[in-house]
PDB file with one MODEL, atoms N, CA, C and O in Angstrom:
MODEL        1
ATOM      1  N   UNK A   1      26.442 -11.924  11.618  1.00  0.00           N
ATOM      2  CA  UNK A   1      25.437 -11.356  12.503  1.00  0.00           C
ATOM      3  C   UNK A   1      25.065  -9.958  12.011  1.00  0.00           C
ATOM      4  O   UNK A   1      25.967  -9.189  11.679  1.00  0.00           O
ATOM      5  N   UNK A   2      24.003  -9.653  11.958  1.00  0.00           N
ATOM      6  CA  UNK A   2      23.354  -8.465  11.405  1.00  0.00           C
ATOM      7  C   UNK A   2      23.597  -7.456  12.804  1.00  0.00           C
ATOM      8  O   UNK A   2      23.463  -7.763  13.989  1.00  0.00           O
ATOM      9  N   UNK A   3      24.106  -5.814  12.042  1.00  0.00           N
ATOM     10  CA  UNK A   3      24.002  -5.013  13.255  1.00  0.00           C
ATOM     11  C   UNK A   3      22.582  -4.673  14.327  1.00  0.00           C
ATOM     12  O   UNK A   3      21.462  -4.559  13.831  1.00  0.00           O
ATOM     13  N   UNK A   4      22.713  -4.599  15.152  1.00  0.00           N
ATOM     14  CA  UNK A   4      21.809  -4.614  15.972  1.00  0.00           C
ATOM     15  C   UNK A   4      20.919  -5.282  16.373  1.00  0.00           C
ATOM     16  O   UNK A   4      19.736  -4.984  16.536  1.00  0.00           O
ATOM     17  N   UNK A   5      21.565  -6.419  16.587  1.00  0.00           N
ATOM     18  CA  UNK A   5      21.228  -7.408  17.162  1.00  0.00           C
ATOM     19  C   UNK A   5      20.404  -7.616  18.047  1.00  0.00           C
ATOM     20  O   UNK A   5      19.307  -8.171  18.098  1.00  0.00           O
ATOM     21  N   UNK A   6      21.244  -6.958  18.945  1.00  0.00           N
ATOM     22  CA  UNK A   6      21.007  -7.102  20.117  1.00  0.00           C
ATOM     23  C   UNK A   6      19.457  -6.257  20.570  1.00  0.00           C
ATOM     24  O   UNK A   6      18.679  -6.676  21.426  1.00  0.00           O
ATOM     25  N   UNK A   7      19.260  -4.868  19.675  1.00  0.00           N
ATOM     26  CA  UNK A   7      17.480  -4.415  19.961  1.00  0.00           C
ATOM     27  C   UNK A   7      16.569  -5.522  19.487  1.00  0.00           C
ATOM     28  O   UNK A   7      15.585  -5.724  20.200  1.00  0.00           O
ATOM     29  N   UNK A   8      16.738  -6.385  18.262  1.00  0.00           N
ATOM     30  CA  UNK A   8      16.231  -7.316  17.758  1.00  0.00           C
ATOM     31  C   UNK A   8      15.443  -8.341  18.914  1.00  0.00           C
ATOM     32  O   UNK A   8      14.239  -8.519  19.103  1.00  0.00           O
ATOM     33  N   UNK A   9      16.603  -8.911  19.576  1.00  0.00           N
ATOM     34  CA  UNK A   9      16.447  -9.442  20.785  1.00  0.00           C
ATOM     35  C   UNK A   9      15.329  -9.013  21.818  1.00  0.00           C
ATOM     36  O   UNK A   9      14.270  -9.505  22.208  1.00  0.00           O
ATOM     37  N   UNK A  10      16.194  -7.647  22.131  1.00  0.00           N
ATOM     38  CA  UNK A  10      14.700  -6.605  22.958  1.00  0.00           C
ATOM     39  C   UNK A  10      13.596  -6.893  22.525  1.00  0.00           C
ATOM     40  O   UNK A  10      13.000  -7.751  23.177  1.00  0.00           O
ATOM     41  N   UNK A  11      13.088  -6.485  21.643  1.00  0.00           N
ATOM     42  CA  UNK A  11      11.980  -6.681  20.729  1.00  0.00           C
ATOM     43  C   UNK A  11      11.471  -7.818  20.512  1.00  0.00           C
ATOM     44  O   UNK A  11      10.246  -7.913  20.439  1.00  0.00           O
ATOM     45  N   UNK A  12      12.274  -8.912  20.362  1.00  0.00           N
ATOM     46  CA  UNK A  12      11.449  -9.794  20.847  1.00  0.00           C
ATOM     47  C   UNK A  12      10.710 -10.588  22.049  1.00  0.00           C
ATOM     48  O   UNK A  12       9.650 -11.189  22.222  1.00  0.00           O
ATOM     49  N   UNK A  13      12.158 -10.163  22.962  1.00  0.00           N
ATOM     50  CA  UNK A  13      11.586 -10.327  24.394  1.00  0.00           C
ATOM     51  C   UNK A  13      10.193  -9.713  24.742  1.00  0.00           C
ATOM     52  O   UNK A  13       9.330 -10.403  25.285  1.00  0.00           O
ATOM     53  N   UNK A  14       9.998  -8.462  24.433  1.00  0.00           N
ATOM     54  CA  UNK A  14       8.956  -7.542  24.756  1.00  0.00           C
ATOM     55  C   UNK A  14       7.668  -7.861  24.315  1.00  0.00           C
ATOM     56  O   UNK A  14       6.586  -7.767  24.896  1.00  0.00           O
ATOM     57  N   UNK A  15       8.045  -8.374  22.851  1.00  0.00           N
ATOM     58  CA  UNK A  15       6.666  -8.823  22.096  1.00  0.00           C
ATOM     59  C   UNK A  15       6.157 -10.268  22.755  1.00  0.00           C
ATOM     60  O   UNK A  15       4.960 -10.393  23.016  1.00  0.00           O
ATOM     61  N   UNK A  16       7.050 -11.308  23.006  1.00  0.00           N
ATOM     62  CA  UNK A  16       6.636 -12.498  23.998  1.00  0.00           C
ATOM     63  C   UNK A  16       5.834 -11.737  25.404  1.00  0.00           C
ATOM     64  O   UNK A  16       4.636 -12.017  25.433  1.00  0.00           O
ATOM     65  N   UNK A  17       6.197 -11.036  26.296  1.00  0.00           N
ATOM     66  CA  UNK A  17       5.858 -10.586  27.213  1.00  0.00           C
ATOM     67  C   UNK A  17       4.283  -9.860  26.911  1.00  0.00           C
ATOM     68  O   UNK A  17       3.263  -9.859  27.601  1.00  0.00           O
ATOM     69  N   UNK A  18       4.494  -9.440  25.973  1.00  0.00           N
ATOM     70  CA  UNK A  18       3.211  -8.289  25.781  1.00  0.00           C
ATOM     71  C   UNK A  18       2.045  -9.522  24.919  1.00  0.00           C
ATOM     72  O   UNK A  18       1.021  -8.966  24.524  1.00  0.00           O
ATOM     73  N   UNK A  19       2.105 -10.823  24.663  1.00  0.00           N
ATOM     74  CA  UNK A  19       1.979 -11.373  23.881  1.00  0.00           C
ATOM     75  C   UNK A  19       1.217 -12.167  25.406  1.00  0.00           C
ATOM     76  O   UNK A  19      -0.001 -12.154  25.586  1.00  0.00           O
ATOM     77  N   UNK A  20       1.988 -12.675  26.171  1.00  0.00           N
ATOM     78  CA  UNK A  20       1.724 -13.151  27.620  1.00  0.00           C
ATOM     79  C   UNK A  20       0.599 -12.253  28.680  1.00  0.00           C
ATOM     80  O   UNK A  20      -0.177 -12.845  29.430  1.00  0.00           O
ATOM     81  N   UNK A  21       0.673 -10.776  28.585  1.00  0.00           N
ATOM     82  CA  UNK A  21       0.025 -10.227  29.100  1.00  0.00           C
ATOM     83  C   UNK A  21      -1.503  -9.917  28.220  1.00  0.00           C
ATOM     84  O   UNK A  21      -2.457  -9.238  28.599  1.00  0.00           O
ATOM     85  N   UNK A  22      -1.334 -10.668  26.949  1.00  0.00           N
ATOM     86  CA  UNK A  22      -2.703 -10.599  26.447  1.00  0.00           C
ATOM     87  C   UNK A  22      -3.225 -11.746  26.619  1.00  0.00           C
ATOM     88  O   UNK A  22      -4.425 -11.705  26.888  1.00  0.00           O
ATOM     89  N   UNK A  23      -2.711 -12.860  26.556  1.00  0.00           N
ATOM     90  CA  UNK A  23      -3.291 -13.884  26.959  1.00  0.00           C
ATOM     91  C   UNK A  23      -4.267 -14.103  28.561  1.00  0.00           C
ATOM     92  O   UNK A  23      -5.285 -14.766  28.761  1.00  0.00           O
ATOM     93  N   UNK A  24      -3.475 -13.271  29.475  1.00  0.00           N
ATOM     94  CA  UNK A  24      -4.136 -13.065  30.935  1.00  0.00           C
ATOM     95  C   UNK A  24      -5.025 -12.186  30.572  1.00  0.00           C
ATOM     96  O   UNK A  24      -5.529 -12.067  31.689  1.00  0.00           O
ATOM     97  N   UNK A  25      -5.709 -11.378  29.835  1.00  0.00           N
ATOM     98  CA  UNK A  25      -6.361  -9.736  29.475  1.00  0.00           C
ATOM     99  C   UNK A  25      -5.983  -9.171  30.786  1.00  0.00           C
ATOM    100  O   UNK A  25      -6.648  -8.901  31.786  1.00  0.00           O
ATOM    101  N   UNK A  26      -4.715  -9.066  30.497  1.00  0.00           N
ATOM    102  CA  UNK A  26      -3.913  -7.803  31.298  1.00  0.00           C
ATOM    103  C   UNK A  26      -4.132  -6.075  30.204  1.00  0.00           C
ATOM    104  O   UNK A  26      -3.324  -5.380  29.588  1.00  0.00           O
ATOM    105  N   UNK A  27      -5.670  -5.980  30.446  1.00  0.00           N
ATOM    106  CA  UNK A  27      -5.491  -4.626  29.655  1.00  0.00           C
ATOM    107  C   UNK A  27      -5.188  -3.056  30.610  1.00  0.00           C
ATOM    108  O   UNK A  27      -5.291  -2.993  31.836  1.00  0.00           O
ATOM    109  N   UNK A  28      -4.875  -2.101  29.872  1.00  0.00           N
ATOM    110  CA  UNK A  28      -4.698  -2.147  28.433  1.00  0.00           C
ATOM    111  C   UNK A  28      -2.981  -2.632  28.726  1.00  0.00           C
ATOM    112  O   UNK A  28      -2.229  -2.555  27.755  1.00  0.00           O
ATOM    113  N   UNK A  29      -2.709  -2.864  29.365  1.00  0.00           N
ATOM    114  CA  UNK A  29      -0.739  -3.219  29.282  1.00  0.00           C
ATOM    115  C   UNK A  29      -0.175  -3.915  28.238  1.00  0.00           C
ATOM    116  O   UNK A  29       0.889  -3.557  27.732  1.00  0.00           O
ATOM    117  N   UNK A  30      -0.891  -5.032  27.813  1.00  0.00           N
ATOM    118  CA  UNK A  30      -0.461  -5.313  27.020  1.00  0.00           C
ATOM    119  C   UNK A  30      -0.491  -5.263  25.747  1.00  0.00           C
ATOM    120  O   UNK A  30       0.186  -5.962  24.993  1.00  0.00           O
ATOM    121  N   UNK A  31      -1.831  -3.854  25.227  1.00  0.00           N
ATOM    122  CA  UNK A  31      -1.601  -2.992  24.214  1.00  0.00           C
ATOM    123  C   UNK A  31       0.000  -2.144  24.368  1.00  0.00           C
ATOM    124  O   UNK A  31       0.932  -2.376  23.599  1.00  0.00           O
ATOM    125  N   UNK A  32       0.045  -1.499  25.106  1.00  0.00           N
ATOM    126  CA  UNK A  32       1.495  -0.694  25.433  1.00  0.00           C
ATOM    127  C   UNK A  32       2.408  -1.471  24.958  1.00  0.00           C
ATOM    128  O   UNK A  32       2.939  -1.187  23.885  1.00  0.00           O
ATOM    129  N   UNK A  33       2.767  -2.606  25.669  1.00  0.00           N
ATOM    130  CA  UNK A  33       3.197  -3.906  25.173  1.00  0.00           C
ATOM    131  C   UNK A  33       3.828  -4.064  24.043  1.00  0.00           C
ATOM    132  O   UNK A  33       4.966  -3.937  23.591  1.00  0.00           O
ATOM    133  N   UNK A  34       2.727  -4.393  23.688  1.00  0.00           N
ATOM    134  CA  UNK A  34       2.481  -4.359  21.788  1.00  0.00           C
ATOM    135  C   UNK A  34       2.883  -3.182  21.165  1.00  0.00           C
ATOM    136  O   UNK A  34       3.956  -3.223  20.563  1.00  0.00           O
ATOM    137  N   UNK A  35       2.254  -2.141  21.180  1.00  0.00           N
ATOM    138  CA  UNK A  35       2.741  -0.958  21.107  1.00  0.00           C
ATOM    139  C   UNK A  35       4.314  -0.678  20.665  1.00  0.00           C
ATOM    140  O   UNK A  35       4.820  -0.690  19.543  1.00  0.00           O
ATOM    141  N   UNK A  36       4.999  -0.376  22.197  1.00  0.00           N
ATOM    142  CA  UNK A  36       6.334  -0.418  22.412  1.00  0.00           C
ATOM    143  C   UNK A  36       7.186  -1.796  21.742  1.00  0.00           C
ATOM    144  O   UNK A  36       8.265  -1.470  21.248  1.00  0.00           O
ATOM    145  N   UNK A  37       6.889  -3.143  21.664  1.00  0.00           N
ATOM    146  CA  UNK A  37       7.896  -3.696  20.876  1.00  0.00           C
ATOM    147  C   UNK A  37       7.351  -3.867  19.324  1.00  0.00           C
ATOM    148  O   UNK A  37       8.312  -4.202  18.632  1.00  0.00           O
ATOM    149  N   UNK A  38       6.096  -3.750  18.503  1.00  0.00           N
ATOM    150  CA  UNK A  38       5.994  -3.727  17.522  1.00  0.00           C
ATOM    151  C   UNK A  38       6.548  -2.184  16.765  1.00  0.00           C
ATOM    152  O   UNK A  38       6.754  -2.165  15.551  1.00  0.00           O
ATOM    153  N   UNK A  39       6.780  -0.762  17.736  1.00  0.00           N
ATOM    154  CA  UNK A  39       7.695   0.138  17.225  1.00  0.00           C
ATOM    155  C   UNK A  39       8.935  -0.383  16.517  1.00  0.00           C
ATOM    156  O   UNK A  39       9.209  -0.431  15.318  1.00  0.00           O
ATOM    157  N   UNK A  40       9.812  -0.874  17.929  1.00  0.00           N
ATOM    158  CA  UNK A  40      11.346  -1.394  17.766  1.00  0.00           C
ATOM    159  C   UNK A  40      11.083  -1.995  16.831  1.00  0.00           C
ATOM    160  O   UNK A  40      11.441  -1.250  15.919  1.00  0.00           O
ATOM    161  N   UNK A  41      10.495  -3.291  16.194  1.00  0.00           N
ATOM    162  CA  UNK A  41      10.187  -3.819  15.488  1.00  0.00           C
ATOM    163  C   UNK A  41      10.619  -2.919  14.033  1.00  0.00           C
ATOM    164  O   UNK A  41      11.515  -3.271  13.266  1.00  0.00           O
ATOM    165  N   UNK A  42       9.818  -1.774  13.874  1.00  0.00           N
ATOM    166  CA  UNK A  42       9.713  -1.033  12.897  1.00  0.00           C
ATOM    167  C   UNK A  42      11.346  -0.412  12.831  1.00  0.00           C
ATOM    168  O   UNK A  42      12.173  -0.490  11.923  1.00  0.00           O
ATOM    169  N   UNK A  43      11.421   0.171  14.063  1.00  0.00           N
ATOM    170  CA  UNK A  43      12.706   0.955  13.969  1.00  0.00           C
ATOM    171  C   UNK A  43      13.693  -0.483  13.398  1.00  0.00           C
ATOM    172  O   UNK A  43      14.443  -0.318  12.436  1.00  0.00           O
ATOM    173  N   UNK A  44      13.622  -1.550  13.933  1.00  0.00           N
ATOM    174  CA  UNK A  44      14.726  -2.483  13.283  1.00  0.00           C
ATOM    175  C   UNK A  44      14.641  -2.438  11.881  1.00  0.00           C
ATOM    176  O   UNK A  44      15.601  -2.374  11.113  1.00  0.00           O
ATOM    177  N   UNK A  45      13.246  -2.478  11.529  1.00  0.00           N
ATOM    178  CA  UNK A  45      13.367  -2.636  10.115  1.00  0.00           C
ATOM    179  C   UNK A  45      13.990  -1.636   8.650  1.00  0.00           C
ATOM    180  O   UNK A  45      14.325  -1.877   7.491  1.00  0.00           O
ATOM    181  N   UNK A  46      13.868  -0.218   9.705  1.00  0.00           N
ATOM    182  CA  UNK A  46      14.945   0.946   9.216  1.00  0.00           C
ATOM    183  C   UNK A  46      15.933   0.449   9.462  1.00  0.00           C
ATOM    184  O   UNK A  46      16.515   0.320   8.386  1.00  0.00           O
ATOM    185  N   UNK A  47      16.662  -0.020  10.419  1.00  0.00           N
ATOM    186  CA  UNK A  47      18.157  -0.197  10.338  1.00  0.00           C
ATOM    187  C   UNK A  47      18.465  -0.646   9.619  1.00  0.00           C
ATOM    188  O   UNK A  47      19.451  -0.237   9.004  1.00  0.00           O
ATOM    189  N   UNK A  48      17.732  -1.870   9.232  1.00  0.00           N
ATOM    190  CA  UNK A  48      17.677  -3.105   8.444  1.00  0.00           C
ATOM    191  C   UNK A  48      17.986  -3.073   7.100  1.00  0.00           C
ATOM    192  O   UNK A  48      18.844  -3.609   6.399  1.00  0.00           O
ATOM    193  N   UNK A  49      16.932  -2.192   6.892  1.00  0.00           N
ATOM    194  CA  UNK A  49      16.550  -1.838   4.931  1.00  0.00           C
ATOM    195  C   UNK A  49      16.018  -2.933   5.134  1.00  0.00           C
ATOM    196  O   UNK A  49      16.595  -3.796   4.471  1.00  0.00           O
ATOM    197  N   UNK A  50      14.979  -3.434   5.884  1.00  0.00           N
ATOM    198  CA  UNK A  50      13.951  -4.732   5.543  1.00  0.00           C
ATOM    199  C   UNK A  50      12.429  -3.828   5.504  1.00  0.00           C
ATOM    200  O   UNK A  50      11.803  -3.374   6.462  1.00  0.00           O
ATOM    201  N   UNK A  51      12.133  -3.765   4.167  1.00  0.00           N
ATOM    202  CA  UNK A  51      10.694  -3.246   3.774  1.00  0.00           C
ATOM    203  C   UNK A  51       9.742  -3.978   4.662  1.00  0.00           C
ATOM    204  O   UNK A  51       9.087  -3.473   5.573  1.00  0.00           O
ATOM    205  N   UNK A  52       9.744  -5.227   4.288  1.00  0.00           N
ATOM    206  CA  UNK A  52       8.584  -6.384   4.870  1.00  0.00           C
ATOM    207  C   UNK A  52       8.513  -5.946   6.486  1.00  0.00           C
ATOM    208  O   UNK A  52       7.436  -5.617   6.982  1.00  0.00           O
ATOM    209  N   UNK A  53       9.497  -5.966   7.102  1.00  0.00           N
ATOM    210  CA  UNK A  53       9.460  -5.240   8.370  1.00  0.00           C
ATOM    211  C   UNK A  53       8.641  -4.285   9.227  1.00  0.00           C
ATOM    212  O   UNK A  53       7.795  -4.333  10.120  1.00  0.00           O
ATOM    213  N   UNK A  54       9.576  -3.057   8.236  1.00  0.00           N
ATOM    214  CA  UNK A  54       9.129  -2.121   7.988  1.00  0.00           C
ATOM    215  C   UNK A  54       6.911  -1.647   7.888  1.00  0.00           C
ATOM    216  O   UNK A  54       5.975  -1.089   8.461  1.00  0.00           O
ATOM    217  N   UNK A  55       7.205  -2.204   7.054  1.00  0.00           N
ATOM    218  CA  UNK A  55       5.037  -2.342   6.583  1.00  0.00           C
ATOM    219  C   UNK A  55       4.435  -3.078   7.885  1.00  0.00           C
ATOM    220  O   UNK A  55       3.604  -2.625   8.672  1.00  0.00           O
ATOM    221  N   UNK A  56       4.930  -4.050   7.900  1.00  0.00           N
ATOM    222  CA  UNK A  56       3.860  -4.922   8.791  1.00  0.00           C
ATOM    223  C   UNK A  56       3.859  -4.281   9.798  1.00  0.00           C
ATOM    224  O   UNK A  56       2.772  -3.983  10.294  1.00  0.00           O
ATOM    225  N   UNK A  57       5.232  -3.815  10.492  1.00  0.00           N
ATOM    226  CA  UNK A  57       4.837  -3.525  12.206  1.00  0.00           C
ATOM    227  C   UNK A  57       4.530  -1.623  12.136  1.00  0.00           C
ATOM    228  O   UNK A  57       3.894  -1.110  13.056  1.00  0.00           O
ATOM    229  N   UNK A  58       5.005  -0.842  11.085  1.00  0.00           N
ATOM    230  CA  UNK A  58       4.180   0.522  11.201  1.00  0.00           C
ATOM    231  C   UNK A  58       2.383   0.235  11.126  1.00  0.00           C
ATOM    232  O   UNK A  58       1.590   0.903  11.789  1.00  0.00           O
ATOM    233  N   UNK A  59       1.965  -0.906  10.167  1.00  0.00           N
ATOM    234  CA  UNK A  59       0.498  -0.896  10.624  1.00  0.00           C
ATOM    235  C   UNK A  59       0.222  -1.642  11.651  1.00  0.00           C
ATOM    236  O   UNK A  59      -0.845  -1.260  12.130  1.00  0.00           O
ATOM    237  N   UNK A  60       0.661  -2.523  12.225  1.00  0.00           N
ATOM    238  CA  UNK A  60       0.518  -2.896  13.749  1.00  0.00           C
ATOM    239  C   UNK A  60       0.269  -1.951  14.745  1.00  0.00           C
ATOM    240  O   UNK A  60      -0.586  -1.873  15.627  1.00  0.00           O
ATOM    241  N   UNK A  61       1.650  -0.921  14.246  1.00  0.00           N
ATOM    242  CA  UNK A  61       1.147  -0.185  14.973  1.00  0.00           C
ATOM    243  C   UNK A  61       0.283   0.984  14.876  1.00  0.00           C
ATOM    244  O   UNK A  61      -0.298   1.435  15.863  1.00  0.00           O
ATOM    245  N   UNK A  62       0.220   1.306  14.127  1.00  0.00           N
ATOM    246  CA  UNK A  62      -1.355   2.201  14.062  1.00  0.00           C
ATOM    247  C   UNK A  62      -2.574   1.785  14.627  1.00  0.00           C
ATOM    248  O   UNK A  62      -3.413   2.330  15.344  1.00  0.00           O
ATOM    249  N   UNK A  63      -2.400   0.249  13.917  1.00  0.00           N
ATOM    250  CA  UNK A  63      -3.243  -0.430  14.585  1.00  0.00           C
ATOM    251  C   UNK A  63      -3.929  -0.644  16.014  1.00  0.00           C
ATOM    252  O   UNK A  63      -5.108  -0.866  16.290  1.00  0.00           O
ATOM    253  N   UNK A  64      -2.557  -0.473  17.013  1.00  0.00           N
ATOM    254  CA  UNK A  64      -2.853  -0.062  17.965  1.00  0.00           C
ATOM    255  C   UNK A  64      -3.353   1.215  18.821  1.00  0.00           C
ATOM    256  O   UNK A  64      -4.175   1.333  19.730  1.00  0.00           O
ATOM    257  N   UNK A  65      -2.459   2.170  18.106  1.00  0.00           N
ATOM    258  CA  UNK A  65      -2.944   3.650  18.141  1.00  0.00           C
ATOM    259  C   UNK A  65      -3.925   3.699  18.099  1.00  0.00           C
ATOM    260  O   UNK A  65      -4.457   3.892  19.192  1.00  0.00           O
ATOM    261  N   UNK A  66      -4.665   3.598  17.143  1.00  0.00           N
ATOM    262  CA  UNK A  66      -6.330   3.746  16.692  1.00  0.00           C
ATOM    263  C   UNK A  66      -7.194   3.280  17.489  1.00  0.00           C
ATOM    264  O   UNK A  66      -8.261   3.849  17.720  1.00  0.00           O
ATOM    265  N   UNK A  67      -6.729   1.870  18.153  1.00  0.00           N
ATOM    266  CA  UNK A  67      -7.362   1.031  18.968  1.00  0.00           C
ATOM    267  C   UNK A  67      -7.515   1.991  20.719  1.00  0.00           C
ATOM    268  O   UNK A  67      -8.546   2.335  21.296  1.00  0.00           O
ATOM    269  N   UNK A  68      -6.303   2.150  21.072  1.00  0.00           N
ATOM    270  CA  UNK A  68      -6.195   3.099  22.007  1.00  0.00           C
ATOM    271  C   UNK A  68      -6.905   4.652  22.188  1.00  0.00           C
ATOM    272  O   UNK A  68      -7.312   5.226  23.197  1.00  0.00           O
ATOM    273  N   UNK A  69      -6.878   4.928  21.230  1.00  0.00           N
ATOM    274  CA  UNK A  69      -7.519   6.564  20.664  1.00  0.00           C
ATOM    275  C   UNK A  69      -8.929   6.330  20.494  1.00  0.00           C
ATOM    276  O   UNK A  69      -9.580   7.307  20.865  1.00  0.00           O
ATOM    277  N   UNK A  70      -9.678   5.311  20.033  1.00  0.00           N
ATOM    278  CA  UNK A  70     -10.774   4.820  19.839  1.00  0.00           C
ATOM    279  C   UNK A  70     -11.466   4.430  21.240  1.00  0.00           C
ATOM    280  O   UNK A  70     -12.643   4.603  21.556  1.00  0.00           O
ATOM    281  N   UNK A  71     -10.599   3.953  21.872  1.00  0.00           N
ATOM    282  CA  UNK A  71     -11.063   3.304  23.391  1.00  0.00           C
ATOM    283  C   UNK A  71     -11.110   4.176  24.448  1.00  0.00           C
ATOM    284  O   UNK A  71     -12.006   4.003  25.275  1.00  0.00           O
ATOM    285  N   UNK A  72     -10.487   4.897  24.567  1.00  0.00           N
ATOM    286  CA  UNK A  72     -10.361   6.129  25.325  1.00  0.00           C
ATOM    287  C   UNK A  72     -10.984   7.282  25.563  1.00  0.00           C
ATOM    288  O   UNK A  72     -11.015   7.958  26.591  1.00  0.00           O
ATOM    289  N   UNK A  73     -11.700   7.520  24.054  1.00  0.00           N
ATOM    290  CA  UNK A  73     -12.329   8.761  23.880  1.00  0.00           C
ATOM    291  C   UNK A  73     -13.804   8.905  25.007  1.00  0.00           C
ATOM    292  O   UNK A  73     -14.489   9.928  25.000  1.00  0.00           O
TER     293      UNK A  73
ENDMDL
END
């Protein structure tokens, strides 16, 4: 079992949920959503030493940032 497991888990719970609240267009929540478990995501992938990780969910999340910062203004 890989350490940290158990945020892994979190993270995925969160991303199903935030994944669920886009399907209803529960906005913006389930940007936050997204947001907050595609971070962990990232932070796992530091724990990890998983690059692939790492890349995909830091531009996810920008992705969202931008999206939010863009929408807001």
């Amino acid at each position: 079992m890989k350490p940290y497991q158990w945020l892994a888990w979190l993270a995925t719970w969160a991303l199903l949920l935030s994944a669920t609240l886009a399907s209803f267009n529960i906005y913006p929540l389930y940007v936050y959503g997204f947001l907050f478990s595609n971070s962990l995501w990232m932070l796992i992938g530091v724990l990890w030493k998983e690059r692939s990780l790492i890349v995909m969910n830091a531009g996810l999340t920008l992705i969202y940032v931008i999206g939010l910062i863009t929408n807001n203004i």
